[in-house]
C-alpha positions, 0 to 999 in steps of 0.5 A: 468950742462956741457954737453960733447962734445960726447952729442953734437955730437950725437944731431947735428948726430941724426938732420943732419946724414950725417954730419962730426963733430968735437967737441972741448973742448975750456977750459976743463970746459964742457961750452965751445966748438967749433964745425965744421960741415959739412953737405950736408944739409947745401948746398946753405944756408946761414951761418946764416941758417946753424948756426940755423939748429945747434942750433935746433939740440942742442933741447934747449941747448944753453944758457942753459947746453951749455954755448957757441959754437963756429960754423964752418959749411959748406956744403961738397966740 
């Protein structure tokens, strides 16, 4: 079952609720998305970190009703 790309947002909103997020739907299949987050919780972590810091915000998702993501993640400038 897809996702949609609103449900992404508020999963990443609830773990990180600072963060700027934008959500893209790469091929309009709901199984595809690409997500840029920025988050002053990402501050002096590594990219890796911030990418998991993410993904345990999806609850499992990954892999699963969330095919794939692509991930942009940054801490504010």
């Amino acid at each position: 079952m897809a996702m949609h790309a609103g449900e992404i947002e508020q999963l990443i909103r609830a773990a990180l609720p600072d963060a700027q997020i934008e959500v893209r739907d790469l091929a309009g299949d709901g199984d595809h998305y690409a997500a840029t987050v920025v988050s002053e919780a990402f501050r002096g972590k590594t990219r890796v970190q911030q990418h998991q810091i993410v993904y345990a915000a999806l609850q499992g998702r990954m892999g699963g009703a969330l095919h794939a993501l692509a991930l942009t993640t940054r801490a504010p400038d």
